[in-house]
N, C-alpha and C positions, 0 to 999 in steps of 0.2 A: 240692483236695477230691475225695473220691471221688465219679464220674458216680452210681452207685446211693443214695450219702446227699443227693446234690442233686438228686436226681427222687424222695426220698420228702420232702426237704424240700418242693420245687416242688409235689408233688403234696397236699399237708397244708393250702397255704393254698390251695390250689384249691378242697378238698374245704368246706375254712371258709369260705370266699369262697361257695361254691355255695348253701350251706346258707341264711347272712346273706340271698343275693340272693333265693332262693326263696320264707324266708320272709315278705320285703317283696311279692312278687305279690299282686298284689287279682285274684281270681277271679270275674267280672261275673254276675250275675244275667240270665238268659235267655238264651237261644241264639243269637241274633243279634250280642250285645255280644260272641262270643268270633271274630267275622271283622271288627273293629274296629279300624285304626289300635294305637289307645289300649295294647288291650289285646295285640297283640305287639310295642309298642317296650319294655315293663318285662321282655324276656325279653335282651333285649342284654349287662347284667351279667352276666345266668346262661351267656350264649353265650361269651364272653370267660372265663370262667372254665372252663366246659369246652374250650376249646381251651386251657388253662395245666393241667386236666386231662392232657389227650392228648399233648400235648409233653415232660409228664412221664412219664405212660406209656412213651413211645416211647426218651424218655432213662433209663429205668430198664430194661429189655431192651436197646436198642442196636439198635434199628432204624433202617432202612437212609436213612426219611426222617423220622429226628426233627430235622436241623438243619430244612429245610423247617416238621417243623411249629412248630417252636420261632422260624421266623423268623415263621410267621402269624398266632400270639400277640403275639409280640412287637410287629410292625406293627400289629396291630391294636390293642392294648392302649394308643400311644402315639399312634395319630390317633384314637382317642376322646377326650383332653383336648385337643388340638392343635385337632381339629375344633368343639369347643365354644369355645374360647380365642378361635378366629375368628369365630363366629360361623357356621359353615357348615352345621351343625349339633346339635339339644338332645339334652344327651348325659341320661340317666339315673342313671348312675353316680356314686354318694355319693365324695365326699370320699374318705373312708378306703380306699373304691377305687380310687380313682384313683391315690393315692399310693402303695399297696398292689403296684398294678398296674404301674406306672410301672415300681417299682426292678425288677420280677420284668421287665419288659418290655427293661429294657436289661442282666440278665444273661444273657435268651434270647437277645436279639441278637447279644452277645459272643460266647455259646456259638457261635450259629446259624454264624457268618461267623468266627471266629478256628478251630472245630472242634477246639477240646483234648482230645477224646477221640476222633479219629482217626475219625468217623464219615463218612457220604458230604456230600462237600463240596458248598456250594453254586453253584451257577453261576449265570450273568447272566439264563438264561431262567428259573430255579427261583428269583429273588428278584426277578423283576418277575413273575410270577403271586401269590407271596408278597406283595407290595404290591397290587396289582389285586384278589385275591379278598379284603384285608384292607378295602380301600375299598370291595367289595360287602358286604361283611358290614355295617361301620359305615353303610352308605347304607339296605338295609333294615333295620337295628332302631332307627335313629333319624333317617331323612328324616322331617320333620312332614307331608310332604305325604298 
């Protein structure tokens, strides 16, 4: 498949995904409720979705670090169920995202790490920051603490 019909693909359900997520946010009443736990872990789908945004972006130009961002999505995408699955922690994310998320999360990582369209490859140090900033991410939009 062409790299440009798979990042306007990739980018399509993003844009869908974004929208669904957005318009699930509850917008709190007073000023206070908006430095609230509560009210920045229901932004975690919308996060996730924009980095499957930007991975497609970057896959549709051909920039130099879309395997990176396609592996950040990716990681990330795939310990948000894994993380809930154990218990480690409450994920946000409906059903339909997850699953949604999942398949899109293991054709970025094939892309990410096989590189079938010749882009810059990943290395040992650029896929454990890939995992590390994937794990910061899922830690603040859905640590309960």
């Amino acid at each position: 498949m062409n790299r440009k019909i798979m990042a306007l693909i990739l980018s399509l359900i993003g844009v869908l995904l974004s929208i669904a997520f957005f318009v699930k946010i509850e917008f709190p009443q007073g000023f206070e409720n908006y430095f609230k736990r509560e009210y920045y872990n229901q932004f975690g789908p919308m996060v996730i979705s924009v980095e499957l945004l930007t991975a497609s972006y970057y896959l549709f130009i051909g920039h130099k670090n879309t395997n990176f961002a396609l592996a950040v999505f990716g990681c990330t995408a795939l310990l948000d169920p894994i993380f809930n699955q154990i218990g480690f922690l409450n994920s946000n994310m409906p059903l339909y995202g997850t699953i949604i998320f999942s398949i899109c999360a293991l054709l970025c990582l094939w892309l990410a790490f096989l590189n079938p369209f010749n882009l810059n490859r990943m290395s040992i140090l650029s896929t454990l920051v890939s995992v590390v900033l994937s794990v910061l991410i899922e830690l603040f939009f859905n640590y309960p603490g």
